[in-house]
N, C-alpha and C positions, 0 to 999 in steps of 0.2 A: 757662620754655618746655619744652614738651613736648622729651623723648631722642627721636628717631625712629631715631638711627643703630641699624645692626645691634652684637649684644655680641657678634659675633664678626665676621675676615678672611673674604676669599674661601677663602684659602688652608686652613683650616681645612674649608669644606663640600666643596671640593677632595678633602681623606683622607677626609673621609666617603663621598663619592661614589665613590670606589676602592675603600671598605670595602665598601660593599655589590655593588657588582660583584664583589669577591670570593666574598660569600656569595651572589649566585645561579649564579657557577661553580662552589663545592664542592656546590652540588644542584644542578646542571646536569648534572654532570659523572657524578651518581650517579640522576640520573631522577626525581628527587624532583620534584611536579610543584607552580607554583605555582597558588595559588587567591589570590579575595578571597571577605571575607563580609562582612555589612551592619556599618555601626557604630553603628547604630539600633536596638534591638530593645525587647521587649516586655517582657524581664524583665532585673532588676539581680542583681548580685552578692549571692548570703547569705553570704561569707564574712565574717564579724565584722570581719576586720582590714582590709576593701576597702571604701568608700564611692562609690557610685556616682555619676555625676553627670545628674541628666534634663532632659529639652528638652519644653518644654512647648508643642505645636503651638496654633494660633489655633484649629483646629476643638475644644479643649479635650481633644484625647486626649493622653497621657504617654507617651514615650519616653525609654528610657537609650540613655547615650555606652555600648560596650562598654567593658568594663575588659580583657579579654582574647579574641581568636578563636576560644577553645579549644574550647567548648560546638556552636558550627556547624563549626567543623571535625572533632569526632566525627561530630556526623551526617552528614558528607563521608562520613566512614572508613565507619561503620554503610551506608552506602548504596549501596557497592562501589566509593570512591574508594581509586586507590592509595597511595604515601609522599604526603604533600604537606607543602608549606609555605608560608608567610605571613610578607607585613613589612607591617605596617599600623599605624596611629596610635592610641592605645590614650587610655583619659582614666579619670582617679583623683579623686575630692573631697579634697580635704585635704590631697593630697601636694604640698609643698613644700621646701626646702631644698637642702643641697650634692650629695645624691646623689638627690634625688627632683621629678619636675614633675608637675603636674598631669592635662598632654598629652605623650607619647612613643612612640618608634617599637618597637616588638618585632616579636623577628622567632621563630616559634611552628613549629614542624613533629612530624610524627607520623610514625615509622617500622613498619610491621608485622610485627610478630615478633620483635621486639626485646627481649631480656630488658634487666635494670639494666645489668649489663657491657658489652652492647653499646651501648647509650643514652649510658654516661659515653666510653666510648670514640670514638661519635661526637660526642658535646657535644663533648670536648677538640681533637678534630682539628678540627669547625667553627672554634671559637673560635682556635684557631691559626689559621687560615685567614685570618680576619680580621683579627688582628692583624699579618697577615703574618711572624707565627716560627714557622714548622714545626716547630721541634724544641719547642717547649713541651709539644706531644703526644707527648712520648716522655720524658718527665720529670716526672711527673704525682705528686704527693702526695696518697695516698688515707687515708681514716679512717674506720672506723665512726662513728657520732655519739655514742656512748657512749663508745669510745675516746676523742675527741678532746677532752670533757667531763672525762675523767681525766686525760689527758695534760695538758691546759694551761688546767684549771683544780681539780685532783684532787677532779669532785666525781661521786657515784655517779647518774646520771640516774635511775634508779629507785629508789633509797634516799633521796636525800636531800629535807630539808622542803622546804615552801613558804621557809618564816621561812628557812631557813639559805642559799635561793637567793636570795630577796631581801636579806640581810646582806652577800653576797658581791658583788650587781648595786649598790646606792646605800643611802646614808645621807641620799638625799633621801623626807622624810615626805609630800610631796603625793603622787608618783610611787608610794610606796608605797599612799597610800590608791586612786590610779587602778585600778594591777592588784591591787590584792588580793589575793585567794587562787586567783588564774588561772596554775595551774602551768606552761601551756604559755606564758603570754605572756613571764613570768621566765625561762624557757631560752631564748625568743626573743632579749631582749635581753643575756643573760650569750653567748649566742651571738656578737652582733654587739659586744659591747661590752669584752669579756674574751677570748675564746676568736679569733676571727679576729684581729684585731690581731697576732695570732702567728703568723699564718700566712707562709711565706716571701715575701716582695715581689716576686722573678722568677721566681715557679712560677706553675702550677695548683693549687690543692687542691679537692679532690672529698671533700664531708662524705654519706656515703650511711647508707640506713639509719634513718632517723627514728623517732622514737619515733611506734607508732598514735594516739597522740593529735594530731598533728602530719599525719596521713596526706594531708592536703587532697582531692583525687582521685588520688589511689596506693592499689595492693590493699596491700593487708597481704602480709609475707611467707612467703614458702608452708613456709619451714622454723622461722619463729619471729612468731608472730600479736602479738606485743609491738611489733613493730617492723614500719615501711612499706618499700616497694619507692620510695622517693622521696631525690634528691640534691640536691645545691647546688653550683654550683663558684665560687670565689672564684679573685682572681691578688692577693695581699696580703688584706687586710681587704673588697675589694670584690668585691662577692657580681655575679655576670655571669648567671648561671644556674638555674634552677629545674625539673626534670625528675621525671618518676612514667614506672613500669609504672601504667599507667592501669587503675585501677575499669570493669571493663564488667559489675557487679554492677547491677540497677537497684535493685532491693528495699533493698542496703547504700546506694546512693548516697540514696536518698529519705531512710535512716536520717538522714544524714549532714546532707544538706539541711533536712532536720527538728531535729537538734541544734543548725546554725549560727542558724534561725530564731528559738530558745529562747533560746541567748546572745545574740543581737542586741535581745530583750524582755528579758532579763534584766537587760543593760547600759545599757539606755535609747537602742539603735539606733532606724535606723529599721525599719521592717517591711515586709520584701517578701514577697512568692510565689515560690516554683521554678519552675524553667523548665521545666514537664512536657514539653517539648520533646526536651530532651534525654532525660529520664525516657523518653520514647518510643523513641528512640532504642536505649536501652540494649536496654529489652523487644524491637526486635526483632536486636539483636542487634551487640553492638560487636568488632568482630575482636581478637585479642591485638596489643597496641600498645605502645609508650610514647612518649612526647613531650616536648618539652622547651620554655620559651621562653627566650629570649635579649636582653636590654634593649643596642637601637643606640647610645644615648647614653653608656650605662656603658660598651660596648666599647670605643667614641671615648675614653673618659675614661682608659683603660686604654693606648689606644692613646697619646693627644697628655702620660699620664705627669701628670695632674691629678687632685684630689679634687673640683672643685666642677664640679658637672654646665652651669651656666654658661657654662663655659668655650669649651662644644662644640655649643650652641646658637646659632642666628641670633637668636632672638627670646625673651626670658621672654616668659609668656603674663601677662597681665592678671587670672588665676586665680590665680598664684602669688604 
């Protein structure tokens, strides 16, 4: 017989329900103003590592689930909206497992004028916010991503191979023949797989700095073009946050958008279009910004002191 039960109490959607009433007081509180945007649109994700999901209407036209608000919330910004932010339902093809769903709640906001320092500094106080420890934000472990590559795993991000990151991340030969000789996706994983694990378990860490190959929509930085204006913050091993001084480049972003296109043929993706939408956008002009998104489920998982994202949902999706 069918499970119908819920895989979670009441009591659990209870903290959740408190959690987010937190986070619309810490932007309440600061004017941040909230928005929605469609979660239909006309064009999917080129980032290689995001797989879209589409909806195929009866009149035969193709629409994607968003993967993220980020895109129509620029053109918020581009169109003389103030800070804003968004908590809306987000959808992924292929993510499954303890820390990943297919469908999940983020919550995305854009501050203007905001350089990195100020962006990490307000990331950590949100995320305090909602986990309700205040003082997390005042005990914050910060690292270049090169540092932290040395530190706790001694290996030089711009020096060392392919071969000698892949020796370091697995001894598994399929995995090896997956990524290949895709340098970024090997520091991805030696990231998640080596290097956080270390991280302290009742802190914040804040990994900034990325390397530009990494930049996703982060400018590069204005004092060293090697390295992105883009962060992460983790509380243990689990990554909460993902934050740029945001690209209001159009000509680099189309670059960019053009390079994800090529790996995505490359790799045997699928094949989209860019959202010249945005592209529009930028051409008439994106204010200095930065922005961050913040995954609701991870927070909970953080919060209720768990690893499998399971735990803090009412429902797997029938996707996962």
């Amino acid at each position: 017989m069918t499970n119908w039960r819920a895989a979670s109490d009441s009591a659990t959607a209870e903290r959740r329900a408190a959690m987010l009433e937190r986070a619309r007081r810490y932007f309440s509180k600061q004017k941040v103003l909230a928005v929605d945007t469609p979660a239909l649109g006309q064009y999917p994700a080129t980032d290689p590592n995001i797989e879209s999901l589409a909806v195929h209407a009866n009149s035969g036209t193709r629409h994607f689930l968003h993967t993220s608000p980020e895109f129509c919330m620029k053109r918020l910004l581009a169109d003389g909206y103030p800070d804003i932010y968004s908590i809306c339902r987000v959808y992924r093809d292929g993510e499954a497992g303890r820390q990943h769903m297919p469908e999940f709640t983020m919550v995305e906001w854009y501050r203007l004028g905001f350089g990195l320092c100020a962006m990490i500094a307000d990331t950590t106080r949100f995320i305090a916010t909602c986990l309700d420890e205040p003082e997390l934000a005042n005990h914050v472990e910060q690292y270049d991503y090169c540092d932290a590559f040395e530190k706790f795993a001694g290996i030089d991000v711009f020096g060392a191979s392919v071969d000698q990151l892949a020796y370091l991340c697995t001894g598994d030969e399929r995995l090896k023949s997956e990524i290949g000789v895709d340098r970024s996706a090997w520091l991805d994983l030696m990231l998640s797989t080596i290097i956080a694990p270390q991280f302290a378990r009742d802190k914040l860490t804040v990994v900034r700095h990325y390397p530009a190959s990494q930049a996703a929509l982060a400018r590069l930085c204005p004092d060293d073009e090697r390295l992105a204006d883009r962060f992460e913050v983790f509380i243990g091993a689990l990554e909460l946050a993902n934050g740029y001084v945001e690209l209001n480049d159009a000509i680099e972003q189309q670059r960019r958008f053009d390079r994800e296109i090529e790996t995505r043929k490359r790799t045997g993706r699928s094949q989209y279009s860019s959202d010249q939408s945005l592209i529009s956008a930028l051409e008439a002009g994106l204010p200095d910004c930065a922005g961050v998104a913040v995954g609701v489920e991870r927070l909970q998982m953080a919060f209720d002191k768990t690893d499998d994202i399971r735990d803090v949902i009412a429902f797997s999706s029938d996707a996962s």
